[in-house]
C-alpha positions in Angstrom: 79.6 101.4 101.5 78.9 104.1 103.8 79.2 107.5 103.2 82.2 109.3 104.1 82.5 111.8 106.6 82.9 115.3 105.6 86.1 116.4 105.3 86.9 119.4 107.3 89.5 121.9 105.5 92.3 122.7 107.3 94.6 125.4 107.7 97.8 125.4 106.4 99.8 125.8 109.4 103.3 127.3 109.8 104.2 124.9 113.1 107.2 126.8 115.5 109.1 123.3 114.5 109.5 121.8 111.4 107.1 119.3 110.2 105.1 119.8 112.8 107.1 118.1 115.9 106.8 120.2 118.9 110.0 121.1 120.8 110.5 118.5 122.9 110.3 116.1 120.3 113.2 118.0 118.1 115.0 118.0 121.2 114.8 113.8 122.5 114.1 112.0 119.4 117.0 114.2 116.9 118.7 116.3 119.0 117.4 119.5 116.9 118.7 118.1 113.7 116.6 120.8 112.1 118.4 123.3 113.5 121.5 122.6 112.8 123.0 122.5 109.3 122.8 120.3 107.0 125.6 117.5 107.2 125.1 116.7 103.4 127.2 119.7 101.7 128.2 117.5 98.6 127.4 119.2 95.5 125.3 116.4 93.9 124.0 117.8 91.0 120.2 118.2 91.6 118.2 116.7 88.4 116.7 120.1 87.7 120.0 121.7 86.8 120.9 118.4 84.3 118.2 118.8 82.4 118.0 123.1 82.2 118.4 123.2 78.4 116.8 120.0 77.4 114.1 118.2 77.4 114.6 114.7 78.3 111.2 113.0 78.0 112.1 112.0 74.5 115.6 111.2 75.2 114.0 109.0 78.1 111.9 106.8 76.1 113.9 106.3 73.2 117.2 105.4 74.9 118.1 103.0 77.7 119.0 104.3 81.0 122.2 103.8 81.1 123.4 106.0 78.7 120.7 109.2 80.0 121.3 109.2 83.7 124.4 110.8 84.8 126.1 109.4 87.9 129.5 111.8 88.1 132.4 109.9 90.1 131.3 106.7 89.3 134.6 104.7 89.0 133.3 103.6 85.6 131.3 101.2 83.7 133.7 98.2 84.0 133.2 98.4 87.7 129.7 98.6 87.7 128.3 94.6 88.8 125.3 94.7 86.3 124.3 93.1 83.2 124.9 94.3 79.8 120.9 94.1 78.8 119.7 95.8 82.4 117.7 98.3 80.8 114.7 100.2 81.6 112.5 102.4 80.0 109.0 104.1 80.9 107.6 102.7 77.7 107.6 99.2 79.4 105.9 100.4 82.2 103.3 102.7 80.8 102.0 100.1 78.3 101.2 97.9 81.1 104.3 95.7 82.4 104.0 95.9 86.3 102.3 99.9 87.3 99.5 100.1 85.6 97.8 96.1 85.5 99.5 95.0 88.1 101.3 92.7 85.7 100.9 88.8 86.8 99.7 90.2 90.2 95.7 91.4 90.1 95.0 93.5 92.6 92.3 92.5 95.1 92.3 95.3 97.2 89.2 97.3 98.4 88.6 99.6 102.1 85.0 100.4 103.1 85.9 101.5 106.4 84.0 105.8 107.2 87.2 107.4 107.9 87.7 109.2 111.1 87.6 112.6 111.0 91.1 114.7 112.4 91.0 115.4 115.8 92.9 116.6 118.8 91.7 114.1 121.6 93.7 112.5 123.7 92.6 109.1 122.5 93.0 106.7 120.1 90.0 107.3 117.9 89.0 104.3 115.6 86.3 103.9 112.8 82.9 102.7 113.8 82.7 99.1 114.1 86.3 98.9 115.6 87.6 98.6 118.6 91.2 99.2 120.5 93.1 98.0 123.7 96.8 98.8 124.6 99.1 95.2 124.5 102.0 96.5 126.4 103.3 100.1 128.2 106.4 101.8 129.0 107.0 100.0 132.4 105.0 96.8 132.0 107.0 93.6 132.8 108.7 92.1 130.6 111.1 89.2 132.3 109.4 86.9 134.4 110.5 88.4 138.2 110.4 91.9 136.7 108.6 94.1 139.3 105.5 96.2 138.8 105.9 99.7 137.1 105.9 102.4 139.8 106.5 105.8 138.2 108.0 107.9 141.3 110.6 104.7 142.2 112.1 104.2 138.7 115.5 102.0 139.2 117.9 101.0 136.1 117.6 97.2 137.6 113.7 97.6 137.2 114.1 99.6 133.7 116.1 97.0 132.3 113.5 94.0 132.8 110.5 96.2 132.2 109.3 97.5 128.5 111.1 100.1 127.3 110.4 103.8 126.6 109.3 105.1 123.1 108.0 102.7 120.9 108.5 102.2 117.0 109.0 99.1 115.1 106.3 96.3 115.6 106.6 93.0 113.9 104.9 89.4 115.0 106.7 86.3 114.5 103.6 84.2 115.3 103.7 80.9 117.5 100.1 79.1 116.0 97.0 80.7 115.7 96.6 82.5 118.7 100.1 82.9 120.5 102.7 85.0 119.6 106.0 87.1 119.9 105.9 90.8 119.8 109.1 92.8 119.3 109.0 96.3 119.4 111.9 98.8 119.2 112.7 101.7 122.0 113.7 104.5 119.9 114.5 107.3 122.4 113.6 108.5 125.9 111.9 111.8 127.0 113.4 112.6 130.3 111.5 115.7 131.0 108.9 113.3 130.8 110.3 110.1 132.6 111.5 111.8 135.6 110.0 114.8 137.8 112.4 117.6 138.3 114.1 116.9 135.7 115.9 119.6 133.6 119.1 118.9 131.2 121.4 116.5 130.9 123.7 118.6 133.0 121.8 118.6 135.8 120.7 114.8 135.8 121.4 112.2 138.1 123.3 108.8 137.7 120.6 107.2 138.3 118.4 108.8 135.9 121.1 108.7 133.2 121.2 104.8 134.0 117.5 104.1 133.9 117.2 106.0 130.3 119.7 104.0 129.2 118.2 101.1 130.0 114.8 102.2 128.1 116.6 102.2 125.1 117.1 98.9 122.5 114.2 96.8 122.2 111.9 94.4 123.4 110.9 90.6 123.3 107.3 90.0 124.5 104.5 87.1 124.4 101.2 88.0 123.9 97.8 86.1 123.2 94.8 86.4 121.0 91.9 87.2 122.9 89.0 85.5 122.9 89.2 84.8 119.3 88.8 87.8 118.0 91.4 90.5 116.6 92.5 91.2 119.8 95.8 91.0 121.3 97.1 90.5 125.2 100.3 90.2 126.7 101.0 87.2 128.5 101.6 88.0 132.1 102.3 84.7 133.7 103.8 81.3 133.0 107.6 81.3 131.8 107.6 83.6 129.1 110.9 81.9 127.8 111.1 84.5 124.7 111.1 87.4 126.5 113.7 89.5 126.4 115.0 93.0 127.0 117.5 94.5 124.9 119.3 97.7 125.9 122.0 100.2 125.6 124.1 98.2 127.2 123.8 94.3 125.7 126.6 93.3 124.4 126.4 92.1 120.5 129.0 91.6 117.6 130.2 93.5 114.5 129.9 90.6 111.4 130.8 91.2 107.7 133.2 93.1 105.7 133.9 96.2 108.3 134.5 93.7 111.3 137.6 94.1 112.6 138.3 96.9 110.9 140.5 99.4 112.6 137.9 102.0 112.4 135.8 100.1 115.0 138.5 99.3 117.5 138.7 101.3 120.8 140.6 100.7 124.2 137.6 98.7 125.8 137.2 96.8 122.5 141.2 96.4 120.6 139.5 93.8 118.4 136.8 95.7 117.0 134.3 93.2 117.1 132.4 93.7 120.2 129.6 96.5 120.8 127.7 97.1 123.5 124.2 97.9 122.7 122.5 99.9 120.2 120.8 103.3 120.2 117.8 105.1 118.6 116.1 102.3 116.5 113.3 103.7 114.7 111.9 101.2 111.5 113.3 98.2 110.6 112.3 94.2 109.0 111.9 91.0 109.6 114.4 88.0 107.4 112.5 84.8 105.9 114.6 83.2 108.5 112.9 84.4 111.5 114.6 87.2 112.4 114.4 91.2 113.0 116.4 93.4 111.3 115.9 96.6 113.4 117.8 100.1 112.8 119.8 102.4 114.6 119.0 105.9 113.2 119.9 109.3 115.2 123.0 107.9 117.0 124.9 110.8 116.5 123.1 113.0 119.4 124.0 110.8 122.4 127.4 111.8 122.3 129.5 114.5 122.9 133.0 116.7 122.5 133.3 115.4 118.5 135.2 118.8 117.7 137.9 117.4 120.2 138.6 114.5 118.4 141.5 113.6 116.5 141.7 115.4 112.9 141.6 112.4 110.9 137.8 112.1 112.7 136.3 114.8 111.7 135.3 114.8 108.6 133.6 111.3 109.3 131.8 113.1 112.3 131.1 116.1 110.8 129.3 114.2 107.5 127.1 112.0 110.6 126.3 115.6 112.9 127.8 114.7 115.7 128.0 117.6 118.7 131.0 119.5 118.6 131.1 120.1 122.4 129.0 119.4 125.4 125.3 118.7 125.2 122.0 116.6 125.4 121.6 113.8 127.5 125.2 113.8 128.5 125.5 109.9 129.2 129.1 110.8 129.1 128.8 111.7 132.8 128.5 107.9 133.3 130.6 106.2 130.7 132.9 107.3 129.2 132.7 105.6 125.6 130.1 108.7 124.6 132.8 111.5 125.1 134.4 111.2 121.5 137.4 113.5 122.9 138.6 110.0 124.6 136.7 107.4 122.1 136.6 109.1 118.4 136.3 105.6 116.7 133.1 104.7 119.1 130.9 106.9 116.9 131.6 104.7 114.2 130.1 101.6 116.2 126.4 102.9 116.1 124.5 103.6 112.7 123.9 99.7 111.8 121.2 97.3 110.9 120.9 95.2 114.1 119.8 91.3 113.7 118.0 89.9 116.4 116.7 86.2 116.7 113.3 86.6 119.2 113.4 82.9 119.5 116.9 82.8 121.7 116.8 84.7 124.7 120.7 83.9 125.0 121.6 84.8 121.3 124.1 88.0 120.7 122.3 90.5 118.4 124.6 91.0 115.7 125.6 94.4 113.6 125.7 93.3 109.8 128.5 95.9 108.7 127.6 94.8 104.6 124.4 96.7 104.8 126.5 100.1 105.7 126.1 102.6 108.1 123.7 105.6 107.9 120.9 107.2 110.1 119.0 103.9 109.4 115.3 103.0 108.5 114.2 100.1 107.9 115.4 97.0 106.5 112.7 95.4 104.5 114.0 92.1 102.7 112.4 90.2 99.9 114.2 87.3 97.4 115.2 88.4 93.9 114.2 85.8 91.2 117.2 83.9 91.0 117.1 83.5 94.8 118.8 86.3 96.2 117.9 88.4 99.4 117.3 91.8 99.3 117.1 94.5 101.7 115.6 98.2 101.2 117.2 100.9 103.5 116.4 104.7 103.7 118.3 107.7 105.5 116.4 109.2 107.4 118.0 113.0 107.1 117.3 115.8 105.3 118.8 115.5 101.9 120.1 111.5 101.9 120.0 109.0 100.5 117.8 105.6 99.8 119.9 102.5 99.3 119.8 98.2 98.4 122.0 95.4 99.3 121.6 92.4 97.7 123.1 89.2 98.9 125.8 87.1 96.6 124.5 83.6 97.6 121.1 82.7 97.6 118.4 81.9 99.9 117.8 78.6 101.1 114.5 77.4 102.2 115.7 75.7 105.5 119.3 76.1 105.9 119.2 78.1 108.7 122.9 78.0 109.1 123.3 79.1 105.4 121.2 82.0 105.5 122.1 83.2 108.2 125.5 84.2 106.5 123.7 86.3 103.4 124.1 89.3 105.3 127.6 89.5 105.6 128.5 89.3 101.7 126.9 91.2 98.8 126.9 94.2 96.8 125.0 97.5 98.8 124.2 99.7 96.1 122.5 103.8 96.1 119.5 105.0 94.3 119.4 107.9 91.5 116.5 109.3 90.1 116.1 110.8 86.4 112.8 112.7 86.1 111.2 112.7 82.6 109.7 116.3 82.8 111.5 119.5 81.9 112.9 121.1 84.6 110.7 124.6 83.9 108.0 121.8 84.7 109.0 121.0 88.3 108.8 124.6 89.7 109.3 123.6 93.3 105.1 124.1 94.6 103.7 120.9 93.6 102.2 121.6 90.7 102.3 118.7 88.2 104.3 118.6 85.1 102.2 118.5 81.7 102.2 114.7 81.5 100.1 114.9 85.1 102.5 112.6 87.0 105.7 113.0 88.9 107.6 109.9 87.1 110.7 109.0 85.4 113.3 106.3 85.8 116.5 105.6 88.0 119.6 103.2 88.8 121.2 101.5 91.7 124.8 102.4 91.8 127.0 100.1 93.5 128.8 101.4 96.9 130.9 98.5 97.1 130.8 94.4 97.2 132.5 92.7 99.9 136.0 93.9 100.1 136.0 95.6 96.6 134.8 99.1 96.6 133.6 101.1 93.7 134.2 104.5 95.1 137.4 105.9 94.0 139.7 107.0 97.5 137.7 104.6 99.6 138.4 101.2 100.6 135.2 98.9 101.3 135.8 99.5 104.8 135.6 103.0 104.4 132.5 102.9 102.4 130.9 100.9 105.0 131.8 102.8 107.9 131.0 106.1 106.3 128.4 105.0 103.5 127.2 109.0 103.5 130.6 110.5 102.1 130.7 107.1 99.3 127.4 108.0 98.4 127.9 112.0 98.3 130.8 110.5 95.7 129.1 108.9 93.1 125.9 111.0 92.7 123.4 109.7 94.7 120.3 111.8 94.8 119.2 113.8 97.5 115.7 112.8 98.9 113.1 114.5 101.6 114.1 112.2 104.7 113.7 108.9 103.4 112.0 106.6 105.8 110.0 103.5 105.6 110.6 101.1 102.4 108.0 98.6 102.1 107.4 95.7 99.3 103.6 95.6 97.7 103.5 91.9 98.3 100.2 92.0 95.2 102.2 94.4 92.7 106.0 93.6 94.0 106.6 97.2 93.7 108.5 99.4 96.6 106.9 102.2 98.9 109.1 104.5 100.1 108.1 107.4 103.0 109.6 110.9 102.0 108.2 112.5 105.7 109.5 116.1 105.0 112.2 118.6 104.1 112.0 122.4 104.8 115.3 122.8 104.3 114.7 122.6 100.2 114.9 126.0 99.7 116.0 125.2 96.3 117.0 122.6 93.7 113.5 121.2 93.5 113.8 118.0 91.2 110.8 115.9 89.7 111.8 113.4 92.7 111.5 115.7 95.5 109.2 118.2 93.9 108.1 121.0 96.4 110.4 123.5 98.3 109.8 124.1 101.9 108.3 120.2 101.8 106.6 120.4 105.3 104.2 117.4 104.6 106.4 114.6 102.6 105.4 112.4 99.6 105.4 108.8 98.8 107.5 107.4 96.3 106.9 104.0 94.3 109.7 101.7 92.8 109.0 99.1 89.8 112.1 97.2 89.6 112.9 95.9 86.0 111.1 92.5 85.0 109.3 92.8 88.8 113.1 91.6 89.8 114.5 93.3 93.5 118.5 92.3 92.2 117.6 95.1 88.7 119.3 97.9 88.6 117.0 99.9 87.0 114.2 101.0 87.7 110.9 103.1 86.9 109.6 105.7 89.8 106.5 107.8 90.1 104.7 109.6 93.5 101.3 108.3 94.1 100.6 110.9 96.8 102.2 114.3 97.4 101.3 114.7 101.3 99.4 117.9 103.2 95.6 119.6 103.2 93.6 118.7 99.9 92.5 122.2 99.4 95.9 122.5 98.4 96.6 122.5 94.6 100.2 120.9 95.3 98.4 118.1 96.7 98.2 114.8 94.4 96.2 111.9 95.4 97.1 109.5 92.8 94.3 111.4 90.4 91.5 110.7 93.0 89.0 113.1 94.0 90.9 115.2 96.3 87.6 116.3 97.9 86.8 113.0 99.0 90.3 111.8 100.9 91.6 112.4 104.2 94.3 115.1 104.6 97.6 113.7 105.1 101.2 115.0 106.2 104.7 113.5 107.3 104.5 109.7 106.4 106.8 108.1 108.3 106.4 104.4 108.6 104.1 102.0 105.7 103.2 98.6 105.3 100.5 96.5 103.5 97.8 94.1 103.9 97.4 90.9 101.9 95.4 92.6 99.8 98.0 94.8 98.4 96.8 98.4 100.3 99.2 100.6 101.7 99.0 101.8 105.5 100.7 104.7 106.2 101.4 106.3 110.0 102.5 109.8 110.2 104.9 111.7 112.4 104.7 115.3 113.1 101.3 116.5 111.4 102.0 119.9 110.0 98.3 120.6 109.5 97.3 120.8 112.9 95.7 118.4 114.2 96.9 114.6 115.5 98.9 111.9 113.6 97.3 108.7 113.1 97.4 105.7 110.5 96.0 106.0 107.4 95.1 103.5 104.6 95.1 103.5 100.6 94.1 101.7 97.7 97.3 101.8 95.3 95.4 100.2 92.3 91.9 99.8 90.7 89.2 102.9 91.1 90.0 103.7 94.5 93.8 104.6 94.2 94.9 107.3 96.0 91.4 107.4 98.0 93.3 108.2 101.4 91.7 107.2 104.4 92.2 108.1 108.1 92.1 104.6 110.4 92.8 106.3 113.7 94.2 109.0 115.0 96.6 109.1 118.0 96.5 110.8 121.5 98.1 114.1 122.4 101.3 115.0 121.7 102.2 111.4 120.3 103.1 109.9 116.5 102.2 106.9 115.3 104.3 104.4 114.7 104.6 100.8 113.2 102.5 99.5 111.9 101.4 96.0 111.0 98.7 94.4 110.1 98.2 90.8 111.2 98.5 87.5 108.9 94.8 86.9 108.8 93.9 90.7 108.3 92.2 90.7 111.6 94.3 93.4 113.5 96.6 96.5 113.3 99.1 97.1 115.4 100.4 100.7 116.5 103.1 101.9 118.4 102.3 105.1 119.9 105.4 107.0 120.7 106.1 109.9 122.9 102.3 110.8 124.0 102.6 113.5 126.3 105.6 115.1 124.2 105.0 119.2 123.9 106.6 122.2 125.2 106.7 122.5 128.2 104.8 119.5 129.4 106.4 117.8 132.7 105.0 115.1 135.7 104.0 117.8 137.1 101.8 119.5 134.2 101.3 116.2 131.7 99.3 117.1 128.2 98.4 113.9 128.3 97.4 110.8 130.1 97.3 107.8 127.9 96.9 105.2 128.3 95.5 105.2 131.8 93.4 108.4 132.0 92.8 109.9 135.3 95.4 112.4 136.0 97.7 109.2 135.0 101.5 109.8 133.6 101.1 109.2 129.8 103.2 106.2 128.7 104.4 105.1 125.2 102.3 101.6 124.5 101.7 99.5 121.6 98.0 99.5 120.4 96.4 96.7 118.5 92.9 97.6 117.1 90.1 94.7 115.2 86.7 95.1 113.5 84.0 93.7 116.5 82.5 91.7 113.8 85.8 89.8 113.4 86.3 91.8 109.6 89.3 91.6 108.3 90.8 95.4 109.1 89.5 98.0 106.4 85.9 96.7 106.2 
């Protein structure tokens, strides 16, 4: 293996924003979220004030979980959908079940790749031996007739054929070896960037109102292999049947258990069963059906006037941030739906996982109401062992939650029709995590606890199934229309913006992103274990008997994020002066070979995000690597790594993005160079030698 480069150390930055993000990116992609409070004022108890004059580590080992963990406003044990003999213990896992030998699932992992070193080009910058090419850009064509992208004669006609603004979510639903179907999510526009002149929402014209809206949703494209090698094209003629745009203004359908309800109906819709579009989808998943489960996260911001809403609204809108008054991007201007003073019960029509078949052009997306509505990210399915499917969902805001639905019927290898219904009925549950450390142990810097690991066990506490709800003063409706305020109920615990949830498909276990919180200014639990988190953590899950439908569980972090050098840094025990520095995870997934890729958003050690890989068993764990960093101003999202391990995709999103960059003084010029606009594209990068990616 080759020799590593030398890792520079870096400072540890105090960034003007949070996490790193520069203004502009706090502005479009959260609408300051940071700066406003906290919508999470529940007084869940935080694990460090259970456990003050105890020590649970014995209590933890001896006992089964259910009788340690506390879960106040629970509606009681007889309620609770689980087995009698669910229980879960660290001693199963730390004398080997499915954490330390992988269980019935070896590990064949292994990455060889020289790490690039961090950088501030405005490139993508892979590892030698690699290559990269851009598949598709903001603006590129996407239905056949679409016209050619021309940057100072935008329309919303044009907008809504061509690709669409800031990428995130990549998946490939492959058509044989060499042909495929790329979707991609458009999280969120930049119009200081997208249009010249442009200054607030205020100010902004119809037209430009109506073309961002249009560069929201998502994005059906077919692309080719190239050549034979790892790289990927997009097909720009013949009929391109598949592709499709999707945005803020498709019509789609509310299915499951909230349909109908009469928290969803408005003027325009009386039954409360038609939506039209969705807004800011950042991660999401695929279904072993075929389809994509993508999410709708910061919804909240496009709207405006929530304090004028009726008082029976508020607390829901106050809970999901929504602006009191006048604001942002003010699509208000042009329809009317976003001023909640008129419309209070269209705020509760965006926060859902969206299903999308890439297959039917003609096909209604549909908003699965079971899975709960939230600032959502991702929706990564797998089957439980009796047949099951399960889907992982974070929140992606400071101090919520990470949550589960599993199905009540069961999979069905080829009953399309059949399957296509598991998403409607089930029981969606919340995590809570115990630590097994003494709280004088987890003293908020990062510092480990005296048994050298952040660990300690958990439960899934059911939210509601169906049309039953658990959560004493709620009705299922109401639990799946405001899924925050039932899980602020039964004593959820509060995580470091939970993003990205990702199955190890070697080891079975679940990733979760943690990107960041520096709003902990106290309350530091064995969980979530550093105040002022500006760098994030990842968090693993090991289900009970390697089964996605337990509820129980066993936890630990395998990497606390941010600059080696620092001592609350953890690299899963490696050699911290060997890894690449890493801060604000934000999206993961895995190769075959059971590593863990991990792309970053909002590097608070200051220099570019960039994907990143890691070994998570064998002699290598924790041995972080940097893959490729990405060009000014932008974060990386995605990713995915192909089928035959022969290419990673990226999405980079928002290049360009800084204070007080503009058309007329860019910071950027990706993809095009030159004095080019920079445009949000997806990036697919492949060993020359046709190696499988991480060679």
């Amino acid at each position: 293996m080759t020799n590593p480069s030398p890792r520079r150390s870096l400072p540890l930055l105090t960034p003007a924003h949070p996490g790193g993000r520069s203004a502009m990116t706090c502005k479009y992609r959260c609408g300051d979220a940071c700066f406003h409070e906290v919508p999470n004022t529940s007084e869940n108890t935080y694990f460090g004030d259970v456990v003050a004059d105890m020590s649970r580590r014995g209590a933890l080992r001896a006992g089964a979980l259910g009788a340690l963990v506390l879960s106040a406003g629970v509606v009681g044990a007889a309620a609770t959908p689980a087995a009698a003999d669910d229980k879960f213990t660290l001693d199963w896992w730390n004398k080997g079940g499915n954490w330390h030998s992988g269980g019935s699932h070896p590990y064949k992992g292994g990455l060889t790749f020289t790490p690039v070193a961090p950088n501030t080009n405005d490139q993508i910058t892979v590892p030698n031996g690699y290559q990269s090419a851009v598949v598709v850009r903001w603006g590129d064509p996407v239905v056949p007739g679409a016209p050619a992208f021309d940057f100072e004669a935008q329309t919303p006609d044009a907008q809504a054929k061509q690709f669409g603004y800031n990428c995130d979510f990549v998946t490939l639903f492959q058509l044989g070896r060499d042909r495929g179907l790329l979707w991609v999510n458009h999280e969120y526009t930049n119009e200081e960037l997208m249009f010249r002149g442009y200054t607030n929402g205020d100010n902004a014209t119809a037209e430009q109102i109506a073309i961002a809206m249009n560069a929201h949703g998502g994005s059906v494209v077919e692309i080719r292999r190239s050549g034979g090698t790892g790289r990927w094209e997009l097909v720009t003629s013949g009929p391109r049947r598949y592709n499709r745009r999707i945005t803020a203004h498709t019509e789609m359908r509310f299915t499951g258990p909230a349909a109908g309800s009469s928290l969803l109906k408005t003027a325009a819709d009386p039954s409360g069963r038609v939506v039209k579009g969705m807004l800011n989808n950042c991660a999401g998943g695929t279904t072993p059906w075929g389809t994509v489960l993508t999410a709708e996260e910061n919804f909240n911001q496009y709207f405006v006037n929530a304090g004028k809403a009726p008082a029976d609204a508020q607390a829901g809108l106050t809970r999901y941030a929504f602006p009191a008054a006048l604001g942002g991007r003010r699509w208000d201007r042009v329809d009317e739906r976003f001023d909640l003073s008129k419309n209070p019960n269209e705020a509760n029509r965006f926060g859902w996982i969206v299903e999308i078949d890439p297959t039917d052009p003609d096909s209604t997306p549909i908003k699965r109401t079971a899975l709960g509505r939230m600032a959502h990210e991702a929706a990564t399915t797998t089957i439980s062992r009796d047949g099951r499917l399960v889907a992982y969902m974070g929140d992606d805001s400071r101090f919520e939650y990470i949550y589960k639905f599993v199905s009540k019927d069961r999979y069905v290898p080829g009953n399309d029709r059949h399957n296509r219904t598991l998403l409607d009925n089930g029981t969606l549950y919340v995590a809570q995590f115990t630590g097994d450390s003494p709280a004088a142990e987890i003293d908020g810097t990062g510092k480990l606890p005296a048994d050298k690991a952040f660990d300690g066990v958990g439960k899934w506490i059911p939210l509601v199934s169906g049309t039953k709800s658990y959560v004493a003063g709620m009705t299922a409706e109401q639990v799946l229309v405001f899924t925050r305020l039932a899980a602020d109920k039964v004593g959820a615990t509060k995580m470091d913006r939970p993003e990205d949830m990702e199955r190890n498909p070697v080891t079975g276990t679940v990733f979760v992103a943690l990107t960041n919180n520096t709003a902990r200014s106290s309350g530091p639990d064995e969980a979530n274990p550093r105040l002022n988190n500006k760098h994030g953590h990842i968090l693993e899950i090991a289900e009970n008997r390697d089964d996605a439908a337990a509820l129980t569980f066993a936890w630990t972090l395998p990497l606390v994020c941010g600059d080696p050098n620092d001592p609350g840094t953890y690299f899963g025990g490696f050699d911290k002066t060997k890894v690449s520095p890493i801060s604000c995870p934000d999206n993961v997934t895995f190769d075959k070979d059971g590593n863990l890729w991990i792309s970053t958003d909002g590097n608070a050690l200051g220099t570019h995000d960039g994907l990143f890989a890691v070994p998570v068993r064998g002699k290598d764990k924790g041995h972080v690597r940097q893959f490729l960093t990405m060009p000014k101003g932008a974060e990386c999202c995605g990713p995915l790594v192909s089928e035959d391990q022969k290419s990673v995709f990226v999405a980079v999103q928002h290049p360009g993005e800084g204070t007080g960059a503009s058309p007329a003084a860019p910071i950027s010029h990706f993809p095009d160079g030159g004095t080019s606009q920079p445009r949000p594209s997806v990036v697919v990068a492949w060993h020359k030698q046709g190696k499988k990616i991480g060679s």
